[in-house]
BADOMI-72956 format. One record per residue: residue number from 1; x, y, z of N, C-alpha, C, CB in turn. Coordinates in pm, whole numbers, plus 50000, padded with zeros to 5 digits. Glycine has a CB too. Layout:
<doros>
nr_n_u_n_v_n_w_ca_u_ca_v_ca_w_c_u_c_v_c_w_cb_u_cb_v_cb_w
NUM_X_Y_Z_X_Y_Z_X_Y_Z_X_Y_Z
...
</doros>
This chain:
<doros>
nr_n_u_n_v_n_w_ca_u_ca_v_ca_w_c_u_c_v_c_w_cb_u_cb_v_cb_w
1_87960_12925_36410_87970_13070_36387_88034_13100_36252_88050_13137_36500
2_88143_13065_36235_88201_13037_36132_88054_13028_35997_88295_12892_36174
3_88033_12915_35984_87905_12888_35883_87836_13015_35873_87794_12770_35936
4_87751_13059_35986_87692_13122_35968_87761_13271_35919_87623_13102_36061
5_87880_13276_35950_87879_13467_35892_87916_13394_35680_88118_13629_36014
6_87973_13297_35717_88010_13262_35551_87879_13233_35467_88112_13114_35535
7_87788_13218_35507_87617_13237_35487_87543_13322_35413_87558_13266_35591
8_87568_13447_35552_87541_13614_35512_87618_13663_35488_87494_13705_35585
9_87716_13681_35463_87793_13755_35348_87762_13777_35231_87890_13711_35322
10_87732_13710_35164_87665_13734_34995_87526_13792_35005_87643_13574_34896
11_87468_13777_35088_87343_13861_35128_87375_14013_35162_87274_13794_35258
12_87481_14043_35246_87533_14165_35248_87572_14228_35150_87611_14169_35310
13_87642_14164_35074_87684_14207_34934_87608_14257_34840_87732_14121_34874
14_87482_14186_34837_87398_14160_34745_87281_14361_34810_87316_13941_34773
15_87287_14326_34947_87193_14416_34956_87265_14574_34941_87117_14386_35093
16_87444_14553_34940_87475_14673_34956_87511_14737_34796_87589_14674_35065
17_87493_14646_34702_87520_14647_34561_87388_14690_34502_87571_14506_34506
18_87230_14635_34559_87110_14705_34536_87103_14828_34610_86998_14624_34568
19_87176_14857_34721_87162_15035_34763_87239_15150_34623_87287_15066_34953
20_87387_15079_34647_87438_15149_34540_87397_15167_34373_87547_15103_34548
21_87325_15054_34356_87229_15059_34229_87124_15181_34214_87141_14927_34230
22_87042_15159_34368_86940_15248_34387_87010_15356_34370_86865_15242_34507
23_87111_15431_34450_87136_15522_34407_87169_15612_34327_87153_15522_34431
24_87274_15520_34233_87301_15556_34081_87169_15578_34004_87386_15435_34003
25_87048_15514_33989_86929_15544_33964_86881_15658_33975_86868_15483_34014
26_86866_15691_34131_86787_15836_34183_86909_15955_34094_86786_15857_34418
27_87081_15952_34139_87120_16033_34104_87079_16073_33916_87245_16006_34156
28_87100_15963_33850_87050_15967_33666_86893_16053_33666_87014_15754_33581
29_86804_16011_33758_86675_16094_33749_86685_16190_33767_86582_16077_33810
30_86729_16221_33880_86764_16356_33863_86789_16481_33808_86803_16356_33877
31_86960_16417_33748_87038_16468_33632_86921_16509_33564_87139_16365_33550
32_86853_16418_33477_86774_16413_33390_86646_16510_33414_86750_16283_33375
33_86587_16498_33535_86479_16602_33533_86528_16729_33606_86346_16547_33600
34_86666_16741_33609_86746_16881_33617_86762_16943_33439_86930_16843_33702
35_86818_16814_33379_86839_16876_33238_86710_16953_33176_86880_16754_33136
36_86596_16854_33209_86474_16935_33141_86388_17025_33222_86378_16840_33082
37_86404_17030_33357_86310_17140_33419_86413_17254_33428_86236_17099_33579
38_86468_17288_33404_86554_17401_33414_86538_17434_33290_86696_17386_33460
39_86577_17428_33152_86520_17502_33071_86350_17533_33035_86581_17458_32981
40_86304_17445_33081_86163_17447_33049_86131_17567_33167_86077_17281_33066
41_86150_17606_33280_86146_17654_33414_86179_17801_33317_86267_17577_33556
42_86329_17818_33262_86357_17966_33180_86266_18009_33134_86440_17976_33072
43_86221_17900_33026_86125_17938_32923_85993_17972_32955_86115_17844_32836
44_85920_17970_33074_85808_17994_33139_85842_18074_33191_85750_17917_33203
45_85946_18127_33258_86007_18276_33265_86003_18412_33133_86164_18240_33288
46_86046_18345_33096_86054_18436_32941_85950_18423_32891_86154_18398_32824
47_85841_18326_32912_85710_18412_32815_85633_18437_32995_85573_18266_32643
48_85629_18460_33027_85573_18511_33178_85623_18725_33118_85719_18399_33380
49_85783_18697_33114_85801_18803_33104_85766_18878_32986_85899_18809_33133
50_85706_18831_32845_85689_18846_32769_85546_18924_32786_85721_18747_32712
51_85432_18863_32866_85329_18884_32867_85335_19002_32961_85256_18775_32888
52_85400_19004_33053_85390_19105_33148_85433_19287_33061_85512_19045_33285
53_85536_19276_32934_85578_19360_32863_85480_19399_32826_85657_19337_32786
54_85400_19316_32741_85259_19313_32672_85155_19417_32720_85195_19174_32694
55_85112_19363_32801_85028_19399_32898_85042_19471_32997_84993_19323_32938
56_85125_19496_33058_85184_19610_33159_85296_19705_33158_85213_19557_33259
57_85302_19730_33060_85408_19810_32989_85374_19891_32869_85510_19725_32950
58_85330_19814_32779_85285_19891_32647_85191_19938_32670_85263_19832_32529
59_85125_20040_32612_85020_20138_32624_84896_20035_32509_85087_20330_32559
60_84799_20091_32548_84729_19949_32457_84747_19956_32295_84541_19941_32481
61_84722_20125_32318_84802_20115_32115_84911_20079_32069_84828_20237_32035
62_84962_20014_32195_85117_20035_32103_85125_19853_32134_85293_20177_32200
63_85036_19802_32129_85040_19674_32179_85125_19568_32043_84864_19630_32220
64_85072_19610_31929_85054_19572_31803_85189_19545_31757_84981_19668_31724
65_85295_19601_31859_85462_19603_31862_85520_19451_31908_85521_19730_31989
66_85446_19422_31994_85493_19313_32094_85321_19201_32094_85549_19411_32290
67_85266_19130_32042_85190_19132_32059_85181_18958_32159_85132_19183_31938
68_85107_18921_32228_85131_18858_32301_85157_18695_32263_85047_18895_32377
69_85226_18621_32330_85241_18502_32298_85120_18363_32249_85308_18483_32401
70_85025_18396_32265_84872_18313_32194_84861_18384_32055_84694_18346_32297
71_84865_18504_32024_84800_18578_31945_84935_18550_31840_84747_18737_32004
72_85094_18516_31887_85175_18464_31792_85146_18316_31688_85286_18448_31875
73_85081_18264_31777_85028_18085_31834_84910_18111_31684_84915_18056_32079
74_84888_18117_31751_84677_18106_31744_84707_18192_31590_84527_18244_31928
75_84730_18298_31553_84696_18427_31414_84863_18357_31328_84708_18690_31492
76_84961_18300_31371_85070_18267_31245_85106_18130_31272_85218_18365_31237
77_85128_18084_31362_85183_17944_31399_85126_17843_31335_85172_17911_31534
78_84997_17831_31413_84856_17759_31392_84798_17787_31277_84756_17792_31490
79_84823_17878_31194_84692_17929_31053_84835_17900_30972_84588_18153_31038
80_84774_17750_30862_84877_17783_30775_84848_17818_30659_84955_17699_30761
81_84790_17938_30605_84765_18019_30517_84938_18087_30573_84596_18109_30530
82_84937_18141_30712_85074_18244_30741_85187_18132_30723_85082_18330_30923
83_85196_18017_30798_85295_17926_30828_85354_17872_30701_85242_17820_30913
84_85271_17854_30565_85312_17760_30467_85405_17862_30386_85183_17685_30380
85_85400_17960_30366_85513_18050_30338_85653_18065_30371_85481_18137_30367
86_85609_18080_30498_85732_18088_30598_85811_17956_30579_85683_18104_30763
87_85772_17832_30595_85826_17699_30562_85853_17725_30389_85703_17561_30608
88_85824_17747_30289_85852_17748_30153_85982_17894_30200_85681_17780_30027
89_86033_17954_30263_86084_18053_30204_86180_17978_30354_86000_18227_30168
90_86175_17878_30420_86259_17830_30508_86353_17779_30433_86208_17745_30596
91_86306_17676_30357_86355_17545_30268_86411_17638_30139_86207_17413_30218
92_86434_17707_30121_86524_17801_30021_86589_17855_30106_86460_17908_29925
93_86637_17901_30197_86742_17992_30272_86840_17821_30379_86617_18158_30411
94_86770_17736_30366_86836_17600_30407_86890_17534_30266_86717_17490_30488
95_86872_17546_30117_86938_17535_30086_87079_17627_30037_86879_17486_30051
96_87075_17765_30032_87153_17875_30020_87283_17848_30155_87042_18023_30035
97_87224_17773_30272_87294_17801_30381_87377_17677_30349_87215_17819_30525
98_87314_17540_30262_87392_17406_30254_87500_17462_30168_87309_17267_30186
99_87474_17478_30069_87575_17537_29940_87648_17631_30022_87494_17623_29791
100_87614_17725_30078_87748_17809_30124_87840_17746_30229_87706_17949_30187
101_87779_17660_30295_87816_17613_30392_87926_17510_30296_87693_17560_30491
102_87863_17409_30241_87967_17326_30152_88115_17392_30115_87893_17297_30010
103_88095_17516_30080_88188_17575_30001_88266_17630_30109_88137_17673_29894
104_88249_17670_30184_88321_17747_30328_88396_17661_30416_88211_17810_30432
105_88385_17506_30366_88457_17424_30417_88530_17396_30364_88423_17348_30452
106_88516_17353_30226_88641_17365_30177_88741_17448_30142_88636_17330_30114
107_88669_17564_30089_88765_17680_30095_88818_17695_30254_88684_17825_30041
108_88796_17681_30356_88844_17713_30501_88954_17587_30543_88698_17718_30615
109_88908_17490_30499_89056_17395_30487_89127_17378_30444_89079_17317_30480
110_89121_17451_30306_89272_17418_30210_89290_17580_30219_89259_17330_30005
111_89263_17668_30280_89341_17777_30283_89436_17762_30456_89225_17923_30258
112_89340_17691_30553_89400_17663_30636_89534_17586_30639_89326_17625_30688
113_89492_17450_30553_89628_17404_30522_89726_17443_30421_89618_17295_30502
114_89698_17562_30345_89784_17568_30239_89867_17729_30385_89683_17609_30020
115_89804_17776_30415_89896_17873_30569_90009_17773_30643_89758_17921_30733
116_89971_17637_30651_90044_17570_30750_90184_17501_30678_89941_17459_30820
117_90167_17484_30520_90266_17422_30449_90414_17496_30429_90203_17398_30323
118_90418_17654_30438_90505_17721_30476_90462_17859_30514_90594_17713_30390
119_90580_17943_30575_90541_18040_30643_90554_18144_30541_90611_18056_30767
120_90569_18154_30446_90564_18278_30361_90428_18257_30340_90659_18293_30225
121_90339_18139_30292_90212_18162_30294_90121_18180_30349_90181_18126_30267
122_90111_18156_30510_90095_18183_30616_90107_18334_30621_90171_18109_30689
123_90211_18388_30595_90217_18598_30576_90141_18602_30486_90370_18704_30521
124_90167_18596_30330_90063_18640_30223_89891_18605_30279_90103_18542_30068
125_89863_18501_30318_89699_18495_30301_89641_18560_30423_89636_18333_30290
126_89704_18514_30577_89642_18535_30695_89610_18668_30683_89716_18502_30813
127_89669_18767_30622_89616_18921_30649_89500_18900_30578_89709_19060_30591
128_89514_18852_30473_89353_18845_30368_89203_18788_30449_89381_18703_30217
129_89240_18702_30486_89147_18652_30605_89061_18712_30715_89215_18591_30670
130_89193_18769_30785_89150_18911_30857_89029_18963_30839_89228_19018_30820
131_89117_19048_30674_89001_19109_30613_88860_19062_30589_89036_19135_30510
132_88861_18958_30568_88731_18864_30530_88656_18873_30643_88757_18705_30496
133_88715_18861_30792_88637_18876_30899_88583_19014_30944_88704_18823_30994
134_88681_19082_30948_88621_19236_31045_88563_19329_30883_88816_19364_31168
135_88581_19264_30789_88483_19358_30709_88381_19384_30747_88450_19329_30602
136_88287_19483_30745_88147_19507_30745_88068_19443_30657_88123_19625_30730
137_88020_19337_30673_87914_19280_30537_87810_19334_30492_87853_19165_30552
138_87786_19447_30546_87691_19519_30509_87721_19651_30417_87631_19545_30623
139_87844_19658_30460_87847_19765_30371_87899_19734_30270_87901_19869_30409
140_87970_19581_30223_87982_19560_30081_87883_19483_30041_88102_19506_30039
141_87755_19465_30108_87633_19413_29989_87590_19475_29867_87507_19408_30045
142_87594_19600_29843_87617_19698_29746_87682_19625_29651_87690_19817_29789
143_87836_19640_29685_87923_19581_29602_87910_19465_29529_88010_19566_29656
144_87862_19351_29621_87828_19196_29618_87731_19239_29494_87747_19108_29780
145_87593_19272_29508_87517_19259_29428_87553_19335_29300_87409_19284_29483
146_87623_19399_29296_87656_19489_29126_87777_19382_29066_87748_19707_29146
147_87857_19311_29159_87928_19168_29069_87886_19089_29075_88037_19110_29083
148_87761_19037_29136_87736_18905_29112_87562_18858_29051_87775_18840_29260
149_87503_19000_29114_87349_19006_29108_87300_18979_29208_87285_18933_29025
150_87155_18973_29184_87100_18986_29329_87017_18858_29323_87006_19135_29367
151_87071_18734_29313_86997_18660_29310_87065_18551_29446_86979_18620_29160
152_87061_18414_29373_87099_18295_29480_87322_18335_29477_87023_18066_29378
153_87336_18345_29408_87477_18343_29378_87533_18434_29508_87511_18409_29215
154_87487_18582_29474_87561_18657_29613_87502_18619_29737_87550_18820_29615
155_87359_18594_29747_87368_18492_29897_87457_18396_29937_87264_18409_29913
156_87464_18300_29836_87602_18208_29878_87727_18272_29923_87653_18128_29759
157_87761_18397_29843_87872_18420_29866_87872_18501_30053_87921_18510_29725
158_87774_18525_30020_87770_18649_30196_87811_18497_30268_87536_18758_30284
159_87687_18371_30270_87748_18270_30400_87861_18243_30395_87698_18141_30420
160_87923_18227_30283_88085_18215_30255_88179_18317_30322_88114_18232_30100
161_88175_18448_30307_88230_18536_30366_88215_18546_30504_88202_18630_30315
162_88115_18476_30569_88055_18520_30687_88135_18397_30795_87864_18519_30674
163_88122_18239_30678_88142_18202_30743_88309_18121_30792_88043_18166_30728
164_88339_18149_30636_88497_18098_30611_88626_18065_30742_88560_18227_30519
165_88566_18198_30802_88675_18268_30914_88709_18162_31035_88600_18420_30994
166_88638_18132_31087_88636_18008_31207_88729_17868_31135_88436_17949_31245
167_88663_17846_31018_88717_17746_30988_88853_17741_30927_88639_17697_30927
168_88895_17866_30854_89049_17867_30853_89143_17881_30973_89084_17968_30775
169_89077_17971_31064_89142_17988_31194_89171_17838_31324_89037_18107_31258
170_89046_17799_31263_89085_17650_31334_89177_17573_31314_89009_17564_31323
171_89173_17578_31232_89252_17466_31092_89373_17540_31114_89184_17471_30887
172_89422_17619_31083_89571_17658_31094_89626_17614_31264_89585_17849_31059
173_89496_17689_31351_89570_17636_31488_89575_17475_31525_89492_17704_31614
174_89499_17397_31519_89497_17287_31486_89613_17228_31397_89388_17281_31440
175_89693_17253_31273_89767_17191_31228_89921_17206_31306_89750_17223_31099
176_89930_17391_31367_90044_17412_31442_90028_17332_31588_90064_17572_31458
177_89959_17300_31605_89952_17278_31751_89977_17100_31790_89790_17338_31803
178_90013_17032_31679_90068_16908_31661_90203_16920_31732_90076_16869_31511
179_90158_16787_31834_90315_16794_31896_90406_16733_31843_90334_16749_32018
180_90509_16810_31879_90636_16801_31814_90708_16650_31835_90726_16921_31874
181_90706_16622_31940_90756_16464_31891_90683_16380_31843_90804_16384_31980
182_90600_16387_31820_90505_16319_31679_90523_16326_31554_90386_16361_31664
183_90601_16461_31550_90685_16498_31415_90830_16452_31414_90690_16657_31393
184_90870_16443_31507_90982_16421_31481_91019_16243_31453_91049_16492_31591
185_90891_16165_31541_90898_16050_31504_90853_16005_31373_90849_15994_31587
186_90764_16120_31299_90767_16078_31185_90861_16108_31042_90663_16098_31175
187_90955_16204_31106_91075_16249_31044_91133_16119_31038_91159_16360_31118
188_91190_16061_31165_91232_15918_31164_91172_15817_31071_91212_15869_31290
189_91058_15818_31039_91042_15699_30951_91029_15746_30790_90904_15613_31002
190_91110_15942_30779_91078_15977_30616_90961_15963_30548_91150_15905_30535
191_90836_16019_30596_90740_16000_30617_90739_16099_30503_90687_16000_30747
192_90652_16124_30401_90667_16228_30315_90544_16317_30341_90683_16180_30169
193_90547_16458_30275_90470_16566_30351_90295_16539_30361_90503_16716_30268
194_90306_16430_30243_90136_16404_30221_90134_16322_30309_90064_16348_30081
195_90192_16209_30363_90185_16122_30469_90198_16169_30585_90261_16034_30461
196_90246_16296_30635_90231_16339_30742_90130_16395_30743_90313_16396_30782
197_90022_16485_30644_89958_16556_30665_89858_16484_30699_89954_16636_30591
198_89816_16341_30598_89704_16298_30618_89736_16221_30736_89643_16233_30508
199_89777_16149_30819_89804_16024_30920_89854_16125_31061_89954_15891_30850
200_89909_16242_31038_89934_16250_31145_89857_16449_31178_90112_16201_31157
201_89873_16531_31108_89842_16650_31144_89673_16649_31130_89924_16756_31055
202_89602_16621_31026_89466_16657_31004_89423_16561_31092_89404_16654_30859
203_89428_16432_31160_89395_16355_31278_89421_16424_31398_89463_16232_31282
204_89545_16493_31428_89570_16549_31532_89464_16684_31527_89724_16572_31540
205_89459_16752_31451_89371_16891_31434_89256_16874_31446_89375_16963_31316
206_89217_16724_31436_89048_16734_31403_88947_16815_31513_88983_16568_31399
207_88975_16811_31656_88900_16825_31740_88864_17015_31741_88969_16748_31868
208_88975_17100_31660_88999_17179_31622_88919_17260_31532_89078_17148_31600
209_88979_17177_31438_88839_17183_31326_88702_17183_31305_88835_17115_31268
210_88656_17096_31380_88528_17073_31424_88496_17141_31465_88495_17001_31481
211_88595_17167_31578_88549_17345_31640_88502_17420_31552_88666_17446_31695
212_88602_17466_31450_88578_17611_31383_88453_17559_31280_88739_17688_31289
213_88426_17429_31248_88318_17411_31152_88175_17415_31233_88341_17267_31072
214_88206_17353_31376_88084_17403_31453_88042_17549_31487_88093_17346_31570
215_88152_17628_31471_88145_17786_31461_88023_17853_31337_88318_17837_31413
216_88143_17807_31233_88098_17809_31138_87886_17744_31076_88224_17744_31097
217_87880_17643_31125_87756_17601_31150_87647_17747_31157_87769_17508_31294
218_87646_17777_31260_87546_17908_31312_87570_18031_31232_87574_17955_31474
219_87699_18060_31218_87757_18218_31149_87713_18170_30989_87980_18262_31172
220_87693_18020_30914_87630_18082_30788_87536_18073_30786_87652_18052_30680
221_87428_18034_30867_87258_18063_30877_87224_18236_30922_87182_17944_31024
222_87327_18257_30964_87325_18437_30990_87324_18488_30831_87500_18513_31090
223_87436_18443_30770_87476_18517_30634_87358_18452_30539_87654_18479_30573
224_87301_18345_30555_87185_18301_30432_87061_18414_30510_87126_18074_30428
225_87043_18458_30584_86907_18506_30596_86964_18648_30583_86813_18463_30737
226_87067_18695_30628_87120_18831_30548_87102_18861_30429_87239_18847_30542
227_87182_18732_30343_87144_18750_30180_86997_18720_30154_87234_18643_30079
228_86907_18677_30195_86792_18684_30166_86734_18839_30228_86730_18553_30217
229_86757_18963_30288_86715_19050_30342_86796_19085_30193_86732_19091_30501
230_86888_19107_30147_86957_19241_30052_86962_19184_29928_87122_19301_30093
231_86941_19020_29910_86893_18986_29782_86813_18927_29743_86944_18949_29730
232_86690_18981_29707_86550_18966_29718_86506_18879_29543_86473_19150_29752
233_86612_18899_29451_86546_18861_29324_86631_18686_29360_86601_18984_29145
234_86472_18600_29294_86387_18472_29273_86346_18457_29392_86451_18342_29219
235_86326_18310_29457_86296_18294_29554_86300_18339_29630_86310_18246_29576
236_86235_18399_29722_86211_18473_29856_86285_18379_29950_86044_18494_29901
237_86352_18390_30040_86421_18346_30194_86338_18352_30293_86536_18433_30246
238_86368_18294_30431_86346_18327_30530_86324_18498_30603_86432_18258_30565
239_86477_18545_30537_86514_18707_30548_86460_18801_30467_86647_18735_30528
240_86432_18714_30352_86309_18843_30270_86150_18854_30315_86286_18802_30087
241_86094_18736_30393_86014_18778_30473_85978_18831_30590_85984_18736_30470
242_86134_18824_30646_86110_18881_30760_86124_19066_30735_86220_18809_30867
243_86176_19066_30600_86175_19231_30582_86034_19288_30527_86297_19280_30466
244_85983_19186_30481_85838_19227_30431_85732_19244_30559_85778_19102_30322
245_85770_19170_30654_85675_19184_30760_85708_19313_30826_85676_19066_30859
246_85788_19346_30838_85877_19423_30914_85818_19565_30829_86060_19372_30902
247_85826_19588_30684_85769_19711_30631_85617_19704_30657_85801_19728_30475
248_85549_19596_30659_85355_19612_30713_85354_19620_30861_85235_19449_30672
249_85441_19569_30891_85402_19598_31094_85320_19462_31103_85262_19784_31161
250_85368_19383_30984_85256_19215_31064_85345_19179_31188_85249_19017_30933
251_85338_19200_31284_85393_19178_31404_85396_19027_31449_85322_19260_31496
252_85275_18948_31464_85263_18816_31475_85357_18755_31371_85121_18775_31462
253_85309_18776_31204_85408_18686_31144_85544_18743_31186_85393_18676_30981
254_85580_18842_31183_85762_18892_31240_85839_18827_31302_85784_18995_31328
255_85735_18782_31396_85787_18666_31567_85782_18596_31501_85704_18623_31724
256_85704_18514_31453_85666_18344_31384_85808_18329_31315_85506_18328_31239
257_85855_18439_31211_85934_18373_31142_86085_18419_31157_85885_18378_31017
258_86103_18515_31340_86237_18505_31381_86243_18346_31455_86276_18642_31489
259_86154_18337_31497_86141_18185_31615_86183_18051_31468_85889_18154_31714
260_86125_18103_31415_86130_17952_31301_86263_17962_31254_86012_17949_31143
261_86348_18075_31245_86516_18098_31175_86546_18085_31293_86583_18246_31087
262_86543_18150_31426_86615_18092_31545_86567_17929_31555_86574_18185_31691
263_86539_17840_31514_86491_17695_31516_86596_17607_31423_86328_17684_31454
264_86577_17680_31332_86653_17629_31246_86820_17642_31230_86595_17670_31149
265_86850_17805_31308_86975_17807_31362_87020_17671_31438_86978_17924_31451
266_86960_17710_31542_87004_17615_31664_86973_17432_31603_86881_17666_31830
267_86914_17391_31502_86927_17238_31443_87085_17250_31373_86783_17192_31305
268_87122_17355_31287_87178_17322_31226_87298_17323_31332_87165_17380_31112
269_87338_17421_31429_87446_17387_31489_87454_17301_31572_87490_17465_31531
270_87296_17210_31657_87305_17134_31721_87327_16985_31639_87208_17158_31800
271_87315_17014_31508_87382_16890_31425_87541_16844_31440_87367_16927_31274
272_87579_16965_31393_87709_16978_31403_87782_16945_31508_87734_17079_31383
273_87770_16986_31599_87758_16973_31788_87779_16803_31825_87553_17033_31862
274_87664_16747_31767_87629_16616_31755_87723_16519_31662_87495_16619_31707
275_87762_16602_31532_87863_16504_31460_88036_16526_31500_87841_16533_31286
276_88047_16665_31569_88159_16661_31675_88207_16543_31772_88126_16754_31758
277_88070_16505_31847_88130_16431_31948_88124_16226_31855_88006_16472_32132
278_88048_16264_31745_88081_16119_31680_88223_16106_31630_87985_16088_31553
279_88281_16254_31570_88418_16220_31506_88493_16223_31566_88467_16274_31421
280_88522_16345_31705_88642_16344_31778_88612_16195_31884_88664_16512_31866
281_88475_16173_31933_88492_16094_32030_88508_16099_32187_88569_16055_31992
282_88571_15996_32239_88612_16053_32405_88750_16052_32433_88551_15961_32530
283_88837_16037_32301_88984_16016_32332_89035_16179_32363_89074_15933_32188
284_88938_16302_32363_88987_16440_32352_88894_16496_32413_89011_16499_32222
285_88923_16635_32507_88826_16643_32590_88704_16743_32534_88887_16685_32719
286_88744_16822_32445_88644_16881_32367_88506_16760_32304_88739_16954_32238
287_88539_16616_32271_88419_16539_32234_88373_16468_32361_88447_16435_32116
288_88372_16520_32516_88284_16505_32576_88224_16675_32620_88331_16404_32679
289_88295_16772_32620_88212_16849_32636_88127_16976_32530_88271_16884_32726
290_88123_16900_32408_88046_16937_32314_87908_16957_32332_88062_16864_32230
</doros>
């Protein structure tokens, strides 16, 4: 008797280690065809509801407002006589958004850290900041364009303005929010202010930062297709065609080329999103739920 249960035992083992396998399996499929039939499931919702607007709602003249999801497809998507534009005036408002974007980082970190180095500067700038945020950007495009012109220059500056804000705000909370006996152990070893900043605060802040630069991500693809709507001289934008369509009533291209700037939104912040969880990692809980 003996023999025999010392026999089947590893057979038991074996078969209860292939159940639990199996299962971990079914549960991952799952997951997985939860992750993708559920948005795909929305999205057949939303053009379901799209068509139903279309067609059972609008009066037939007034169709030309909303016009249906094939006729977006099929007359701008598909014909690239419409499409090759839209892509040439993409790839100029993606570079307006890199350059502003470049610059909004750095300006958003060394104003962040120059707030955190003492508190009188921290009073002088943070009100300025403020300002930078709840301004109306619209109502100083006026302004923008009579100092700078109406070309690539004040576009940069709108994503800059638009987008600065997240990333100083991060960055300051992020540098205060270093715990204190981390400082104090590095008081203990006379650690000097550049050695604390780099080894111990901008490591500690990062997950922070990232934040406000992943903020930042989406809010300057807002401000590059803005400045392409109010500054129209050289290259045309994304936003200067969508104002040109918008004065003819081309309705099809209108959609084509909000869907193609909402596309390009959502890459650029799902980049960002993506280089979040490479830098912070899994040691912080923000780089698993990025």
């Amino acid at each position: 008797m003996t023999l025999s249960l010392t026999v089947r035992m590893p057979r038991i083992r074996t078969n209860q280690a292939e159940v639990r396998n199996s299962r971990v399996s079914v549960a991952r499929f799952t997951k997985g065809l939860s992750s993708i039939g559920v948005p795909l499931a929305s999205f057949g919702v939303a053009v379901a509801a799209w068509y139903a607007v279309t067609y059972l709602i609008l009066a037939p003249e007034r169709r030309f407002l909303l016009p249906p999801p094939h006729r977006v497809l099929t007359q701008s998507l598909a014909d690239w006589s419409h499409l090759r534009p839209m892509l040439e005036a993409l790839a100029v408002t993606a570079r307006v958004t890199a350059l502003g974007f470049v610059i909004a980082v750095l300006f958003g970190l060394a104003v962040g850290i120059l707030m955190n180095q003492a508190r009188w500067i921290e009073r002088a700038v943070y009100p300025y900041a403020v300002v930078l945020q709840v301004i109306p950007i619209l109502a100083i495009v006026p302004l923008i364009g009579l100092w700078f012109g109406y070309g690539m220059v004040a576009r940069i500056i709108v994503c800059v303005m638009i987008a600065a804000f997240p990333i100083i705000t991060n960055t300051h909370f992020g540098l205060q929010s270093v715990d204190r006996g981390l400082h104090e152990l590095f008081t203990l070893g006379r650690a000097s202010r550049w050695e604390r900043l780099i080894k111990l605060e901008l490591r500690a802040a990062l997950p922070a930062i990232m934040t406000g630069i992943r903020t930042a991500a989406g809010l300057v693809v807002v401000g590059a297709i803005i400045g392409d709507m109010f500054f129209a001289k050289g290259q045309p934008g994304i936003g200067t065609l969508l104002d040109i369509y918008r004065s003819r009533l081309q309705s099809e291209d209108l959609i084509a080329a909000i869907a193609i700037a909402s596309a390009f939104g959502i890459a650029v912040f799902s980049l960002f999103g993506v280089l979040s969880r490479a830098l912070v990692g899994t040691w912080h809980s923000s780089g698993s739920r990025s």
